[in-house]
C-alpha positions, 0 to 999 in steps of 0.5 A, a space after each residue: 420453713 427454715 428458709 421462711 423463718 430466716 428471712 421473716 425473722 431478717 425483715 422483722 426480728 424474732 419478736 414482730 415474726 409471727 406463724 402467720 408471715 412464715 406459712 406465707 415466705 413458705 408457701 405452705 399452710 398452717 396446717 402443715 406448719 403445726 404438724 411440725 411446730 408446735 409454735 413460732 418459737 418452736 420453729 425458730 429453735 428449729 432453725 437456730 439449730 439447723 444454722 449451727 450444725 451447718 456452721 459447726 460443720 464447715 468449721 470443722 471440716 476447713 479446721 481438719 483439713 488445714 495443714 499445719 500446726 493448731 494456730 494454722 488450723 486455727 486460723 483457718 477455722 476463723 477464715 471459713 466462720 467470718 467468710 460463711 458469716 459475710 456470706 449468710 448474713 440473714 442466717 447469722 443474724 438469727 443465730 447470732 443477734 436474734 437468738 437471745 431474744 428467744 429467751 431461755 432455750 435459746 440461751 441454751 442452745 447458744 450455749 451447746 454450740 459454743 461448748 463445740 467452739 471451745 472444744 476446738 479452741 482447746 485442742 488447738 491450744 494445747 497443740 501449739 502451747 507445750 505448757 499446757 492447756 489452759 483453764 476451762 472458764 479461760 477458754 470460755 471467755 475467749 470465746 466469748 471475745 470471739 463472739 464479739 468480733 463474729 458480732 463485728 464481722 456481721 455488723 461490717 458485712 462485707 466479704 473483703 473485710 472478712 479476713 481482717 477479722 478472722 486474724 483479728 480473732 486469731 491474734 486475741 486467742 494467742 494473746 492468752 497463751 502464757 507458760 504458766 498455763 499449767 500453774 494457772 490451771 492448777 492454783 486457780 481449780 484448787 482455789 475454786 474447790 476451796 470457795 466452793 467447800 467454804 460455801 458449802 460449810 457456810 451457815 445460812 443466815 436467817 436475814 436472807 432471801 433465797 436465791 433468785 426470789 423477788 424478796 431478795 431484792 426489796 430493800 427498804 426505799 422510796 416507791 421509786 426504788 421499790 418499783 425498778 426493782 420488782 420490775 425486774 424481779 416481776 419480769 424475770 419471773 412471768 417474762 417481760 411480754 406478760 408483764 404489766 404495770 398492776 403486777 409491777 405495783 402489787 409486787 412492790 406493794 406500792 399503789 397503781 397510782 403511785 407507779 402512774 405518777 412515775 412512769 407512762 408504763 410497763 416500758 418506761 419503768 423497765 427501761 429506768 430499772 435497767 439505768 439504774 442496775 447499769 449504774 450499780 454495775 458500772 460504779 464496781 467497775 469503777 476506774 482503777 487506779 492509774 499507777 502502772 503497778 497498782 492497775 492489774 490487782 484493781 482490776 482484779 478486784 473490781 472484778 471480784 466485787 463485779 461478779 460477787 455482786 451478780 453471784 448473790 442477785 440473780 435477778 440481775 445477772 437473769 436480766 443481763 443475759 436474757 430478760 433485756 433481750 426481751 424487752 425491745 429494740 432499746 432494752 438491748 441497746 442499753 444492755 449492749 452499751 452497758 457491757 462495753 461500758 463495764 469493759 472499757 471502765 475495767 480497762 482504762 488506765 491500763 500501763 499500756 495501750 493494747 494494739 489488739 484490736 479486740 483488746 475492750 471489744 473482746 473483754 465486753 464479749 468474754 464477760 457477757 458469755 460467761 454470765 450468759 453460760 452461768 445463767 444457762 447453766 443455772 450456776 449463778 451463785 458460782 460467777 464469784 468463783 470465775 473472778 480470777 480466770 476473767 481478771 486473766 482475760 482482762 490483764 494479758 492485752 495489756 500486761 503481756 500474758 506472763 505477768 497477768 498469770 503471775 498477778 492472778 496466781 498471786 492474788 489468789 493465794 
């Protein structure tokens, strides 16, 4: 029935698959499906998790027997992954593409086989770098960049170009490795406690909503306004397959009418709600400054601003990494753009042009997983914290790892 699930969901995603075509790719019964899934989503977290410890394991096991330094083991770890990814197509596009779609259990479970990668990524990092190790949340966004060229190797789909994109991946690792990586760890974990202690002493002011309710995102506006937002808000809520145009309506407090002016349907206004959350986040990503010298605190502060934003509208960040996927091919394609977007505004007018030809793509990547493993984590209001360690991932393409560790620890006194 894993085999089933792998090929269903390859003819026809996660949403259209149903326990009706499995049964039928398996040759089994209904019967006989239910006694071992409770439903389709069941079955597909099932088969995600037998995908990932197969693929857990051959990584491992090319990692361990790889003779050498860590950057060899490395490399041939990110050998083994891309060629089993242009090898097992229909199985890594469940795992990889497909899984978000399957909403907050899976995100999870994306995240547990992510914390493996990053456990590897670590070792062998503070193998081949006498200065240390680098900072937890760093090791996770190169992961998250990682993830990014694991998602181009299956968009390629061809076993030549495999072994391009696994020295495309090792050479976006070792790009971060900086001898301050002490220092950086150190300053920006005390940096973090300190934010964190502040937060806690913070008195709560009476205007505002708690965290995650539909309340903190109505703002005074035009029925329009209203609506995109508690489109969001309603969808995070009940999930976007249950949502409909009379709860959108009722939970703005705007009239059926009103909202049927505007929009066909449930679709049409979700699609406009997600335009408009995409042009909020891209004006705080806006370009920095085009002065060689100016350019890396920009970005740094772009990315303050960036992550400080989602950190106090979960609803937006909940959208992001896991309502989008829900709401069908074109939802996703919007919520793909916009993070290469953001990463390619954060980027230009960098002083120098990287050759790392994970330099955007990798950026895109590193900021989607780590809002992913917040929101999976349930630690939205903590993303602000991250600002410095991602300012790191985004600087060292361009200004060398030196000078990117020196602008963060800097900025961050």
């Amino acid at each position: 029935m894993h085999g089933a699930m792998i090929e269903a969901v390859a003819s026809s995603g996660y949403e259209r698959t149903s326990v009706k075509q499995v049964v039928g790719l398996a040759g089994v019964s209904r019967r006989a499906f239910y006694e071992q899934f409770a439903n389709k989503k069941d079955c597909f977290l099932a088969t995600f998790d037998v995908i990932a410890a197969r693929g857990a394991g051959r990584v491992s096991a090319a990692y361990a027997a790889a003779g050498g330094d860590g950057q060899e083991r490395m490399h041939a770890a990110f050998g083994e992954l891309t060629a089993a990814i242009s090898a097992n197509q229909k199985s890594a596009h469940l795992a990889i593409v497909e899984a978000p779609k399957a909403g907050a259990p899976a995100l999870l479970r994306l995240r547990r086989a992510s914390a493996t990668f990053e456990h590897m990524l670590c070792e062998s990092l503070g193998a081949t770098s006498p200065a240390g190790v680098l900072p937890a949340p760093v090791i996770r966004a190169i992961a998250g960049g990682l993830h990014a060229a694991m998602c181009r190797c299956l968009a390629e789909g061809s076993p030549e170009t495999a072994p391009q994109v696994a020295s495309e991946m090792l050479r976006w690792t070792l790009l971060f490795q900086t001898p301050a990586a002490r220092r950086l760890a150190e300053r920006l974990s005390e940096r973090a406690r300190h934010a964190l202690m502040q937060g806690r002493k913070a008195p709560a002011r009476e205007s505002s909503a708690p965290l995650g309710s539909r309340a903190s995102l109505a703002t005074p506006g035009d029925d329009r306004e209203r609506l995109l937002e508690h489109a969001l808000s309603t969808a995070v809520e009940v999930g976007y397959r249950e949502l409909s145009a009379p709860q959108i309506a009722d939970s703005a407090g705007v009239s059926i009418d009103s909202f049927f002016e505007q929009f066909d349907g449930k679709q049409e206004c979700y699609l406009a709600a997600l335009r408009m959350l995409g042009e909020r986040l891209l004006c705080l990503a806006s370009e920095p400054p085009a002065s060689a010298d100016g350019w890396p605190r920009a970005v740094r502060a772009r990315i303050c601003q960036l992550l400080g934003y989602l950190a106090e509208r979960p609803i937006y960040a909940q959208t992001i990494a896991e309502g989008a996927f829900a709401a069908g091919p074109e939802a996703i394609d919007q919520n793909v753009w916009l993070a290469g977007a953001i990463a390619q505004r954060l980027t230009d007018g960098a002083p120098v042009v990287s050759d790392g030809a994970l330099a955007v793509q990798g950026v895109a990547g590193a900021l989607s997983h780590t809002i992913r493993c917040q929101v999976a984590s349930g630690q939205i209001q903590l993303l602000s914290v991250l600002a410095d360690y991602l300012s790191y991932i985004v600087l060292a393409p361009f200004v060398g790892s030196e000078d990117a560790a020196r602008v963060v620890i800097e900025e961050a006194k």
